[in-house]
N, C-alpha and C positions, 0 to 999 in steps of 0.2 A: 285747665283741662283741655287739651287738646285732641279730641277725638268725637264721636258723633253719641257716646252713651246721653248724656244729658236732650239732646235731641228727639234720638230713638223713646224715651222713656217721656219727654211730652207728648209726643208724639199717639204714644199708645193711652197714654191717659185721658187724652183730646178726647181720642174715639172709644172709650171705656164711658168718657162723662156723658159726651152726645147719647150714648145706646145705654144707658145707666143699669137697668133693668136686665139685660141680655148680656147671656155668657158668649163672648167671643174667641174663639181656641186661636194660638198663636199661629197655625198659616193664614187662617182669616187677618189678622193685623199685619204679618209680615208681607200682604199682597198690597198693603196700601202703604207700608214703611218702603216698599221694594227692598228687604234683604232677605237673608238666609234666615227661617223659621226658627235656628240656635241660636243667632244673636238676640232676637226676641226673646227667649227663653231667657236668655241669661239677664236680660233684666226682667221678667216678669219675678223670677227671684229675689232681686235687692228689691221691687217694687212692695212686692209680698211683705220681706222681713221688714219695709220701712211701715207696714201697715195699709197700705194705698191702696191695697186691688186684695181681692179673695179668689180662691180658686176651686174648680173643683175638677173630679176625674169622672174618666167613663163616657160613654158615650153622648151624653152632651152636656159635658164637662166643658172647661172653659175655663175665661178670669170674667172677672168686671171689679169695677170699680167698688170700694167699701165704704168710703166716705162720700160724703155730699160735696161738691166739686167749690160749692164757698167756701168748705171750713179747707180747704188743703191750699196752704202756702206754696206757691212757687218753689218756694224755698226747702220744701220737704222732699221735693221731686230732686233737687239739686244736691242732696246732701244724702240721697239714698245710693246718687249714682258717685258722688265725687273721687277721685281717687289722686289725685293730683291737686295744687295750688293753682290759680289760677294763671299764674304767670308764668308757671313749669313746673319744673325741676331744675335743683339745684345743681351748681357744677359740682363734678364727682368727684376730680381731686387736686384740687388748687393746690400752688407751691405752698406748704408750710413755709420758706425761706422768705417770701415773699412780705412786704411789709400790706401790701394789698389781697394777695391768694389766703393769707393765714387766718382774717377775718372777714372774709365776703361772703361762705355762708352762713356765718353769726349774722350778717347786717340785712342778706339776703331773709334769712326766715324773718326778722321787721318786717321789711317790706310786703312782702308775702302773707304776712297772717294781716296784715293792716289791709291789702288788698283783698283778702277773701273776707275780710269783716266788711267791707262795704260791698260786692257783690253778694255777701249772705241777708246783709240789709235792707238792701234794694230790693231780694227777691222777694224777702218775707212781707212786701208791702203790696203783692200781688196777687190774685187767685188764681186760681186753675178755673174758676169761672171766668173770670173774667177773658180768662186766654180763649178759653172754650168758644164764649161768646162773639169772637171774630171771623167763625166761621159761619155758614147756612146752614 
């Protein structure tokens, strides 16, 4: 995954778990992510449909957090945002002629799904507590 969603989306959870109780609207979060109030949006979406935050509208409307910041796996957070492998993408079009191009991303998605089962592993051994509790 190369890009900053998985970041953005701790990021906002940190500060959902700290203020647990309180609805925070997305330019309030997006002033401490420092981006564009949309990027936020777009993952309080996948946050949403993975369960993680509740929302509401209106005027003081908002998200917060839905769960208790122990029971959410690291790992839940990772997998709401993921959208790539973690080592990329696969090359798009190898020589079929090739005794190497013709099977590299057969051998490639191995590697790849063996790589994201140990970063999935790893994360699921973490909490969003605990991440939480490195800050003040």
């Amino acid at each position: 995954m190369n890009n900053t969603r998985f970041a953005t989306a701790i990021h906002i959870l940190t500060l959902l778990a700290k203020d647990s109780q309180e609805w925070l609207t997305s330019d309030w979060i997006a002033g401490s992510v420092n981006v564009n109030p949309v990027i936020v949006r777009k993952e309080l979406i996948n946050l949403k449909k993975s369960g993680l935050i509740e929302s509401r509208q209106g005027k003081v409307g908002g998200v917060r957090i839905a769960k208790n910041p122990e029971q959410i796996n690291i790992s839940e957070i990772y997998k709401s945002v993921k959208n790539t492998e973690v080592l990329g993408k696969r090359n798009q079009n190898p020589n079929p002629l090739c005794s190497i191009g013709k099977d590299i991303n057969k051998n490639l998605d191995v590697l790849f799904g063996e790589t994201d089962d140990l970063v999935f592993q790893f994360l699921n051994g973490k909490k969003l507590s605990d991440f939480t509790n490195q800050f003040g």
